[in-house]
N, C-alpha and C positions, 0 to 999 in steps of 0.2 A: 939056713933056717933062722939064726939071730937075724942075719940084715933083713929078711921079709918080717918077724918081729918090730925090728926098730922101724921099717918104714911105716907098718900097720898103726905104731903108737905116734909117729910121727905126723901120720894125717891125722890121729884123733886128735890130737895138740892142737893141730892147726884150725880143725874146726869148733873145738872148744874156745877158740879166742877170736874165731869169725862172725857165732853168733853169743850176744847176748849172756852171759849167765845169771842166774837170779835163788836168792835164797829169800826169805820173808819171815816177817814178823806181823801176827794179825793184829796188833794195837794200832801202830804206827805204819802197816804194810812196808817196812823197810826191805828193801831190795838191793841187793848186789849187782850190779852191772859191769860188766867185763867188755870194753872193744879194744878191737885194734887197729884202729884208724881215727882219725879226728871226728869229732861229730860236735854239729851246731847246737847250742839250746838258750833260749831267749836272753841277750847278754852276755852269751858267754861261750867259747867256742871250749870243748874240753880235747884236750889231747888222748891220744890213746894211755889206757890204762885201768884200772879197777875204782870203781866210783861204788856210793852209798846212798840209794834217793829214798827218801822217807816223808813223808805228810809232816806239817807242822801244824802242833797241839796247840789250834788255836778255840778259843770260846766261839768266836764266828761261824758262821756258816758258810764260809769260803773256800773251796780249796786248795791252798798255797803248799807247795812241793818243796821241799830241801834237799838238794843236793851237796855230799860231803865226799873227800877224798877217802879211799881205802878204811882208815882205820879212825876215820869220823874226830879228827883233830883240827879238820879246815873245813871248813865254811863256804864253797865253790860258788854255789849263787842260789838265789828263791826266785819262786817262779808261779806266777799268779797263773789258776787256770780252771779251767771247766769242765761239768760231765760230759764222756762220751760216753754213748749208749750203743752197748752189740747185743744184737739175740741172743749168740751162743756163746757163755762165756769158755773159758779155756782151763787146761790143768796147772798150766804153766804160765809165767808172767811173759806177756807181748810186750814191744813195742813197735811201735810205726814212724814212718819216717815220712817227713813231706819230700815232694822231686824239687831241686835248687837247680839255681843256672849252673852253668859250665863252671867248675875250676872252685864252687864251693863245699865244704862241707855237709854231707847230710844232715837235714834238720830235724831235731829228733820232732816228734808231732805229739802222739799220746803213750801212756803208761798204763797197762791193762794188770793189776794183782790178778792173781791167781783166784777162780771161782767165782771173780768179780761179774757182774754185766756193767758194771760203770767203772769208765775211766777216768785218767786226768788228760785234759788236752790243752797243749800249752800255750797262751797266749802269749804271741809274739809284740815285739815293738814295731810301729809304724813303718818304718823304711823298712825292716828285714820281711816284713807282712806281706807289702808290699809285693817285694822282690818272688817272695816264696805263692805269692796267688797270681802273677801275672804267669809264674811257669809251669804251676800243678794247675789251674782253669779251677780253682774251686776257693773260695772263701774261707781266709784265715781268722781265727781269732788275735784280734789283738788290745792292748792296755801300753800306756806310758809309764806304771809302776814299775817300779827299781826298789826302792825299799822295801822288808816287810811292814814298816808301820804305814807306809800306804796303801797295801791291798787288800787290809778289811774292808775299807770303802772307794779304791779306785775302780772308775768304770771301766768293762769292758765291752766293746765294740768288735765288730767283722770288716777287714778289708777286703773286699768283695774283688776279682781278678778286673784286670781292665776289659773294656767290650771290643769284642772281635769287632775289625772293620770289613765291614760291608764290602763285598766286590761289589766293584761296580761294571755292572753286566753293559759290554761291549752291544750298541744296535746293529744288525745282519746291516748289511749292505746292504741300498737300494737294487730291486732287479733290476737289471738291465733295459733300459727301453727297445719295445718293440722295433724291428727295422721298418722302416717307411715305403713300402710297396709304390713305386714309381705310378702315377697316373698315367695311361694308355694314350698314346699322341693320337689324336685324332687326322688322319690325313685329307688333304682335299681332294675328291677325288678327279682324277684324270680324264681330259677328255682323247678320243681318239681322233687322231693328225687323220686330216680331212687327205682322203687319197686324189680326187681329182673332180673336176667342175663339171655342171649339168649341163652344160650345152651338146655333150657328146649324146646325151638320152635325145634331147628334143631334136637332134638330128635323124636320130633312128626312127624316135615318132614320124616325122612327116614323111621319110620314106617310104614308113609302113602304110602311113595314109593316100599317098600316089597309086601305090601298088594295089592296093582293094579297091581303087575310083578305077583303075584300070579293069580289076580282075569285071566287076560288076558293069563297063561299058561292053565288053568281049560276049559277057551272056545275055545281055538285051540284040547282040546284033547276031547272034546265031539263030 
């Protein structure tokens, strides 16, 4: 009964550090976040561990993010970014990940507070933008700001995926040409091999004609 205990608390452990955890503050929406694996975020790749992301209290109208370690004594990086807009907001603090190539870190994408319908979506640097829109197919936000006293006023821009390349549609093969029905030989026609000479008739005529000058002397003299 203990060991199926400890294994029961064991997976809640483990999935307690799989996803996300989040506590908040409504001034500054500060948030807790808890991973256990490395994750990408603009500038900055964090290692696993307990993080603190809070909004920075600026006069602007900008949304710039502050990330701090565990117990908000280090400064991890700021992060210029944008509304995201969901229909349905949540009870619980989201966040979303862009899809990276092979062998990199998940990049984190936006921060959903709790109740929120607007989030922050974070605007990545040109190369990383890049990288992260040629292999999710959808257009990243991005900025060259690094400082925060440059992202009251640094522009930000979309690096849009690169264009799929066109196949190029292979032409059918020509059909076959029809076979050439042979033209019909016309032959000369044949004559038939003479069998033998007319003098044999005209012998027969004039015999026949002795024999009727005979038959016709015979009955004048009867």
């Amino acid at each position: 009964m203990k060991r199926l205990v400890f294994a029961a608390a064991s997976l809640g452990l483990l999935w307690a550090a799989g996803a996300p955890s989040a506590r908040a503050d409504e001034w500054d929406k500060r948030t807790i976040l808890t991973v256990n694996e490395s994750i990408q975020v603009p500038n900055k790749v964090l290692p696993p561990g307990k993080y603190v992301i809070k909004l920075l209290d600026s006069p602007s109208d900008r949304h710039i993010v502050q990330i701090f370690n565990a117990d908000e004594t280090h400064l991890e990086t700021t992060i210029l970014a944008i509304p995201n807009y969901r229909l349905q907001p949540s009870g619980k603090t989201v966040f979303t990940f862009w899809e990276t190539p092979p062998g990199q870190p998940k990049a984190l994408r936006a921060w959903f507070y709790p109740g929120d319908n607007y989030g922050q979506e974070f605007a990545y640097p040109k190369s990383a933008a890049t990288q992260i829109a040629a292999v999710s197919h959808a257009p990243v936000p991005t900025t060259e700001a690094q400082q925060p006293q440059e992202m009251p006023t640094a522009p930000i821009t979309s690096t849009p995926p690169p264009p799929q390349e066109e196949a190029q549609a292979t032409p059918p093969p020509p059909p076959p040409a029809p076979a050439e029905t042979p033209a019909p030989v016309q032959q000369a026609p044949q004559e038939l091999p003479k069998t033998g000479s007319p003098y044999p008739l005209i012998g027969l005529a004039g015999v026949f004609s002795l024999g009727l000058v005979a038959l016709m002397r015979a009955l004048r003299s009867a």
